[in-house]
C-alpha positions in Angstrom: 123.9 -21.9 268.4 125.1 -18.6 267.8 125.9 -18.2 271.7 128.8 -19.8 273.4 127.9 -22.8 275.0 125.0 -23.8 273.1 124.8 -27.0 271.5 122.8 -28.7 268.9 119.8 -30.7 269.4 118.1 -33.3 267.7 116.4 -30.5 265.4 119.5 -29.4 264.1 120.8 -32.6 263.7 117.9 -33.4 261.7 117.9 -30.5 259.8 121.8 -31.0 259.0 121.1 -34.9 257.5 118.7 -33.7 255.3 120.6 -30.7 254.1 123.6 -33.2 253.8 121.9 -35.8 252.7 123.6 -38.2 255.4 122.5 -40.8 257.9 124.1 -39.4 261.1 124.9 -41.7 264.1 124.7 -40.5 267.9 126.4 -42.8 270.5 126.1 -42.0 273.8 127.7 -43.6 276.9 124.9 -43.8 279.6 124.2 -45.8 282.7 121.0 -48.2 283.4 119.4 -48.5 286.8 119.4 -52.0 288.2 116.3 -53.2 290.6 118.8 -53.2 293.4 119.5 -50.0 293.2 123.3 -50.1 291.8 123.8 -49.0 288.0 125.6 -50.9 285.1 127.4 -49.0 282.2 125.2 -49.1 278.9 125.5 -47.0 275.6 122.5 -45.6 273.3 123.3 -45.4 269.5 120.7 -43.5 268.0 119.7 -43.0 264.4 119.3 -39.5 262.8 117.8 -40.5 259.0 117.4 -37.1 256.9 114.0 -35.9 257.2 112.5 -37.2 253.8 113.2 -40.6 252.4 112.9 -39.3 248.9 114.9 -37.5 246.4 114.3 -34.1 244.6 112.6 -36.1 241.9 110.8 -37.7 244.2 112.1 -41.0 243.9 112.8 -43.5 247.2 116.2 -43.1 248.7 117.7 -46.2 250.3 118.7 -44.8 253.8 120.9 -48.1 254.3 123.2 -47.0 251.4 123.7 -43.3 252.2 126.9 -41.7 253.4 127.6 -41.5 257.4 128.4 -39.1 259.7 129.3 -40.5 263.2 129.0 -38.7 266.5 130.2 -39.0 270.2 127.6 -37.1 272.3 129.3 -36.9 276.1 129.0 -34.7 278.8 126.4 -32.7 276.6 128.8 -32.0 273.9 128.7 -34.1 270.1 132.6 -34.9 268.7 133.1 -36.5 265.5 133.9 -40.1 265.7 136.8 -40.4 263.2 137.5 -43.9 263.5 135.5 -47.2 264.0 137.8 -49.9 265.9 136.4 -53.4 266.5 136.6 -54.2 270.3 137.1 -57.8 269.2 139.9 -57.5 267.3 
């Protein structure tokens, strides 16, 4: 990433969670290919856990209770999702 234009990929992300010690989120809009050959809109939220699931005194970490970070990953390029809204609301 030292070049312009270069992104992160899921080894750095990986690499960044553990050295945070975060659970980071990836949502990505996509589309899904339908039998009849037309597409629907769809989303992928993946899950980036840090790397070991234990602390340095080796004791288990609850990944459900650690801190977030939240990314938007679109047109090849991750943006920090500042705010959660509820479509429903």
């Amino acid at each position: 990433m030292e070049q312009a234009g270069v992104w992160a990929t899921g080894i750095e992300l990986k690499a960044a969670a553990r050295l945070l010690g975060v659970h980071i989120w990836t949502y990505s809009p996509t589309r899904i290919g339908l039998p009849n050959g037309k597409t629907v809109p769809a989303s992928r939220l993946i899950s980036i856990p840090p790397m070991s699931y234990q602390d340095a005194t080796n004791t288990a970490v609850d990944i459900d209770n650690l801190p977030a970070i939240y990314l938007d990953n679109r047109n090849s390029h991750y943006n920090l999702v500042v705010e959660i809204v509820d479509a429903n609301q």
